[in-house]
C-alpha positions in Angstrom: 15.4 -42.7 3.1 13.5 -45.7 2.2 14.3 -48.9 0.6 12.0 -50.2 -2.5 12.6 -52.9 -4.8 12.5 -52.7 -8.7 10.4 -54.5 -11.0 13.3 -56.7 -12.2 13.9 -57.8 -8.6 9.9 -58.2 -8.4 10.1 -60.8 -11.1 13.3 -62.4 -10.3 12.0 -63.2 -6.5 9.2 -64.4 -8.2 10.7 -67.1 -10.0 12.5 -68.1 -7.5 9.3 -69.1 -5.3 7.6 -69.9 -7.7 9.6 -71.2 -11.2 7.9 -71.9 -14.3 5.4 -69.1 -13.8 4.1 -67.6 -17.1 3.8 -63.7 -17.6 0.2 -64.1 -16.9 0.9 -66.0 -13.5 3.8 -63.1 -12.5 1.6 -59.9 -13.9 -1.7 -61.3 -11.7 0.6 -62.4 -8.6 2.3 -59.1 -8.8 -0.2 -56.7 -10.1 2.9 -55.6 -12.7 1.0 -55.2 -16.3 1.9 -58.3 -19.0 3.6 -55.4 -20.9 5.9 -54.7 -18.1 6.6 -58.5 -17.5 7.1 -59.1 -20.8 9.3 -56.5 -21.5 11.4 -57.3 -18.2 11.9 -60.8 -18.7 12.6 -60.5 -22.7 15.6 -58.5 -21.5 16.5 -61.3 -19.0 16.3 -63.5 -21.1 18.7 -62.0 -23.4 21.2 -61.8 -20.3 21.0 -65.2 -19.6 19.1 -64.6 -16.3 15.8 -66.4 -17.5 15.2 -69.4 -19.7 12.0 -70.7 -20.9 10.9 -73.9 -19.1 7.4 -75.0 -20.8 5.0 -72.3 -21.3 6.9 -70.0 -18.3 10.4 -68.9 -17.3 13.1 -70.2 -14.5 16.1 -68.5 -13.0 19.3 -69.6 -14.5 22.0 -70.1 -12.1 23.3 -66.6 -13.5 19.5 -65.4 -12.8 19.6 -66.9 -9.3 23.2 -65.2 -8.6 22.3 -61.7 -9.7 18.8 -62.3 -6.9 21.1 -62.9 -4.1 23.4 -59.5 -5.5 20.3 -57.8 -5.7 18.6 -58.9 -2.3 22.2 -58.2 -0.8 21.9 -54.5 -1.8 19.6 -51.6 -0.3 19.1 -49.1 -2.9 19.4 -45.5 -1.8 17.1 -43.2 -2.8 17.4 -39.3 -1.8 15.9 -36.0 -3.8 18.1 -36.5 -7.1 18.1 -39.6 -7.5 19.7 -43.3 -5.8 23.0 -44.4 -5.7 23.6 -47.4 -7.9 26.0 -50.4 -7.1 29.2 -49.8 -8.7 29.9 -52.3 -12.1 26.0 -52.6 -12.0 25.4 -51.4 -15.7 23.9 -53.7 -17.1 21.0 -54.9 -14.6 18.2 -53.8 -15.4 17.4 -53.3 -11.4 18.7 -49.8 -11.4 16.0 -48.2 -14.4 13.3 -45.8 -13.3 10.8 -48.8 -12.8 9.6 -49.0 -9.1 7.4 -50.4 -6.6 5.0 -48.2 -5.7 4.0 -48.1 -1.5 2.6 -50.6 0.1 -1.0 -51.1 -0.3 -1.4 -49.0 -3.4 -1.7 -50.7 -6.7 1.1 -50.9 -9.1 0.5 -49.1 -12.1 2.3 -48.2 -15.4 1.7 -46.3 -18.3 2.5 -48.3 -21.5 2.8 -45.6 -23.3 5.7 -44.2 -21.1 7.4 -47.6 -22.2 7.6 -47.4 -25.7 9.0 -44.9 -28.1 7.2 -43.1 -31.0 8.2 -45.1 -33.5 7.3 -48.4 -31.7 3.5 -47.2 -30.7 3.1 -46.3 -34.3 4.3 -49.5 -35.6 2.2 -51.4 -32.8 -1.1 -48.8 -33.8 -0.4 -50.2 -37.6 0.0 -53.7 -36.5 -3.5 -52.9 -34.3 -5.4 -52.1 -37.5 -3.8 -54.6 -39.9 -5.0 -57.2 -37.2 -8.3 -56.0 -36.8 -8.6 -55.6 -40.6 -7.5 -59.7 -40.5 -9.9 -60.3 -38.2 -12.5 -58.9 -40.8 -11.4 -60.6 -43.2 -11.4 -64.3 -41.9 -14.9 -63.5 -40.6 -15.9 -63.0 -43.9 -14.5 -65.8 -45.4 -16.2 -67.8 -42.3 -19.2 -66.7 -42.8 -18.4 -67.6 -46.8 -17.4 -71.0 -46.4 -20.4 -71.7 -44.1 -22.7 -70.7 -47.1 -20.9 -73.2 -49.6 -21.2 -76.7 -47.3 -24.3 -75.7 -46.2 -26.2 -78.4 -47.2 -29.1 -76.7 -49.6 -32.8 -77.3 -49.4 -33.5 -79.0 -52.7 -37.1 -77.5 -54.1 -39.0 -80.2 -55.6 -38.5 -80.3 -59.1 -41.6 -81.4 -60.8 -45.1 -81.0 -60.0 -45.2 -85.2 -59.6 -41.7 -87.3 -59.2 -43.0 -88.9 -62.4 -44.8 -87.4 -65.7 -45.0 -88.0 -69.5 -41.9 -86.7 -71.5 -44.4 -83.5 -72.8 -45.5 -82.7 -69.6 -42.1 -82.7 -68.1 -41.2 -80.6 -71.3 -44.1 -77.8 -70.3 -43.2 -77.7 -66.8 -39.5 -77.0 -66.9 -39.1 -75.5 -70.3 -36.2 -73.9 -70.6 -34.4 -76.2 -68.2 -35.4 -79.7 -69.1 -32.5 -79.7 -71.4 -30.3 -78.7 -68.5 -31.5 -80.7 -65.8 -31.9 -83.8 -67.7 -27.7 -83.6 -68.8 -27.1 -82.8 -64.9 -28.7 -85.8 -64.0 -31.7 -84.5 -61.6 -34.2 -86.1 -63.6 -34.1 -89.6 -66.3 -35.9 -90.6 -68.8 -37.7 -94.2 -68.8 -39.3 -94.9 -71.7 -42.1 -92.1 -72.5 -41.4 -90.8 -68.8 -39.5 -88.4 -67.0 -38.5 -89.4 -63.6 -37.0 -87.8 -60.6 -33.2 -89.0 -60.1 -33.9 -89.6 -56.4 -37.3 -91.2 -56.5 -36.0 -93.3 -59.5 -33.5 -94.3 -57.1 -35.3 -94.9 -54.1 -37.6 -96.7 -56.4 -35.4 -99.5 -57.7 -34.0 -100.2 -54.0 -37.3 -102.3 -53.7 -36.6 -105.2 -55.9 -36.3 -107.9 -56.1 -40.4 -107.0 -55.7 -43.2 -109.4 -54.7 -46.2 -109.6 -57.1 -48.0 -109.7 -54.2 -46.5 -106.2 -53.1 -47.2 -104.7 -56.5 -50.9 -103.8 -55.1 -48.9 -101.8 -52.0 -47.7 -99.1 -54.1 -48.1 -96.0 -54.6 -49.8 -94.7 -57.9 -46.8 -92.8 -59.0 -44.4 -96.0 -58.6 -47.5 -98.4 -60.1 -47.0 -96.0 -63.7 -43.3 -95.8 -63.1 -43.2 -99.8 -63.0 -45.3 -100.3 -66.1 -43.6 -98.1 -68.1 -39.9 -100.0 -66.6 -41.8 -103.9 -67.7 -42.2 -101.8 -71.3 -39.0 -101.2 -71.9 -38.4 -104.6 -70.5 -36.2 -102.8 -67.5 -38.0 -105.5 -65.3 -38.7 -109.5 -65.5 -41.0 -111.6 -63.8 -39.0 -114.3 -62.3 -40.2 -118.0 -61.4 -43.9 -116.1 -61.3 -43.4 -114.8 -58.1 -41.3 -111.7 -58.3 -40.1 -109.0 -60.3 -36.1 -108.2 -60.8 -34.5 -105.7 -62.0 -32.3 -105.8 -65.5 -28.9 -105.0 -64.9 -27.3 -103.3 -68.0 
């Protein structure tokens, strides 16, 4: 005749040391399986026994009676089975859940735990999941592609060349890229957007920085005093037009 506790009383001491434990803090102090704990305490909980109390569980003073009831009690066990309190029906103490000896690890099967119909459902919910999972990768991996910023290829052969030229180079999408905005047109040239941009960030100019220029921005700026997109001012600098 020996005298072993349940998992219910397991937990229930537990929380008693130690309140506001979470299943993970009871299941590795214990060595019970989060399955187990979780299934134990749900059922507590729906007693009244536990409450949550953060992200773990206390005793309620209904929890902390039914520990001294069950620490009060020695549970017989013989060949058929164990003698149960009388009016103890509905603690979960007396279930076939049970300590194992001292010294060897407690174990449970989960499958032992749940019926057909649940481990099919949970299988389902397993697949659907990992289907999910899948999914959400994909989309990841998706929306990485569309805000990844893009390596822009340079568009023409020089960031400035006669209207014809540009014409040959891009064919079929001058048209296109010129509506887009990628590339303007100054007088009889065609200009990159960004290098036309970049370009007009330097005036007001110097005259005597015109000579520091490079050959592609020295066309670009006679073309700009031709279409009178430029003025010399007070003979010492060059400013822009504003439209």
């Amino acid at each position: 005749m020996s005298s072993k506790r349940t998992y219910t009383h397991i937990i229930l001491e537990y929380l008693n040391n130690y309140p506001g434990s979470s299943i993970k803090d009871i299941s590795s102090s214990t060595g019970l399986s989060p399955v187990i704990v979780r299934k134990i305490l749900y059922k507590l909980k729906n007693d009244n026994y536990v409450e949550k109390s953060g992200n773990g569980y206390v005793l309620t003073e209904r929890g902390s009676k039914l520990l001294e009831y069950i620490a009060s009690k020695t549970i017989q066990h013989h060949e058929d089975g164990e003698k149960v309190p009388e009016n103890a029906s509905r603690l979960e103490d007396w279930k076939q859940e049970r300590v194992k000896p001292e010294g060897e690890p407690l174990r449970e099967s989960v499958s032992e735990l749940l019926t057909d119909d649940t481990r099919t459902r949970l299988e389902a919910i397993e697949k659907r999941l990992s289907r999910i999972e899948k999914e959400i990768e994909e989309l990841r991996k998706a929306l990485n592609y569309l805000t990844e910023p893009k390596k822009e290829s340079k568009m023409l052969p020089s960031p400035v060349l006669s209207f014809n030229d540009a014409q040959t180079v891009l064919g079929g999408l001058f048209e296109r890229m010129l509506y887009e905005g990628k590339i303007v047109r100054i007088g009889k040239l065609v200009v990159e957007k960004s290098f036309y941009e970049q370009f007009r960030r330097k005036f007001p100019l110097k005259t005597s920085d015109i000579e520091k220029l490079n050959d592609a921005e020295k066309i670009l700026l006679e073309e700009m005093r031709r279409e009178a997109l430029v003025i010399l001012y007070a003979g010492r600098e060059l400013r822009l037009v504003e439209s």
